[in-house]
N, C-alpha and C positions, 0 to 999 in steps of 0.2 A: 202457387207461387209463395203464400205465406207460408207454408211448410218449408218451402227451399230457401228463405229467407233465414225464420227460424232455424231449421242448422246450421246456415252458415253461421250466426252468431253464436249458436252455440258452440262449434267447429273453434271462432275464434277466442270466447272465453276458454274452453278447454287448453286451445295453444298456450294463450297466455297462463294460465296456471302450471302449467310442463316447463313453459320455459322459466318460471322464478325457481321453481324446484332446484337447480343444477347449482345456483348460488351460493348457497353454502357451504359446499364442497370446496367450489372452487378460492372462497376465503381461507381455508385451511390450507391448500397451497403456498397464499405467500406466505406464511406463518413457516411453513417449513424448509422456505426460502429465505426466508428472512433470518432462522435458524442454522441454516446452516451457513449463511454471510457469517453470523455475529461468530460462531464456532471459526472459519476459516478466518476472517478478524484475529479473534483472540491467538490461535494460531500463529499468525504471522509475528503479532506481538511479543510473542513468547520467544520466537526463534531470532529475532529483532536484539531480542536484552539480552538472549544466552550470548549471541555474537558478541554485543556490546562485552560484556560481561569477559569476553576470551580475549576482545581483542585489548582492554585495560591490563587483563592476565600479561598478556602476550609485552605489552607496554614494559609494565614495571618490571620483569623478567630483563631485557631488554635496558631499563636502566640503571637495575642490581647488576648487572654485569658489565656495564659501561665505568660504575661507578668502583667497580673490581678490577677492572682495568687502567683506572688511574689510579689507583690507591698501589694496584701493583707496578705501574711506572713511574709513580711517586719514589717508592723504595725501591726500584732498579736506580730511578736516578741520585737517592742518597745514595747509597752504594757504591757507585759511582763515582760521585763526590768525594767519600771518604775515602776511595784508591787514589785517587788522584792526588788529594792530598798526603797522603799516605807517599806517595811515590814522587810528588814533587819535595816533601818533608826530607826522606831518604836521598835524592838526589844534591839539595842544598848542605844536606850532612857532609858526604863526599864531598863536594866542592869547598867548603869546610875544614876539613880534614885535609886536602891539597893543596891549601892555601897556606895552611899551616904547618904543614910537613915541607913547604917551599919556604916559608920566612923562617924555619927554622935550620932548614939546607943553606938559607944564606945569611944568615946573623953568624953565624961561627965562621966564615970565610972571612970576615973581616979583619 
């Protein structure tokens, strides 16, 4: 019985020594778990700023051409302006010119 005793314990020291063995292993696991978070992290980060980064692009694009589009209906509407004036100038000329080819039609009739 002391001999069956005796292996058991030894049976159990030997377990125990097998089983600490695997531990150290198993620590370099999260390590390259933990390696490849910080990698897909960074990752994300990177495609995060490029975005950012396109869509600021994409922004001031967006209001270089806004600001090209007033600046060009600024001068459609001087343009504008200046026919207008231009054609109501010409118009009061004529009216002008008829008023005064009628006071002259009637000053000599007298």
């Amino acid at each position: 019985m002391k001999k069956v005793i005796a292996t058991l314990i030894a049976g159990l020291f030997a377990t125990a020594a097998f089983a600490q063995t695997p531990a150290a292993p198993a620590a370099s696991v999260p390590a390259k778990v933990e390696a490849a978070h910080t990698k897909a992290v960074v990752k994300a980060d990177a495609k995060e700023a490029q975005t950012a980064v396109k869509a600021d692009a994409k922004e001031a694009k967006a209001v270089v051409a806004a600001k090209t589009e007033v600046a060009s209906a600024k001068t459609e509407a001087a343009a504008t302006k200046a026919k207008a004036h231009h054609t109501a100038k010409k118009t009061k000329a004529k009216a002008d010119a008829k008023l005064a080819s009628a006071t002259a039609e009637a000053a000599p009739a007298k």
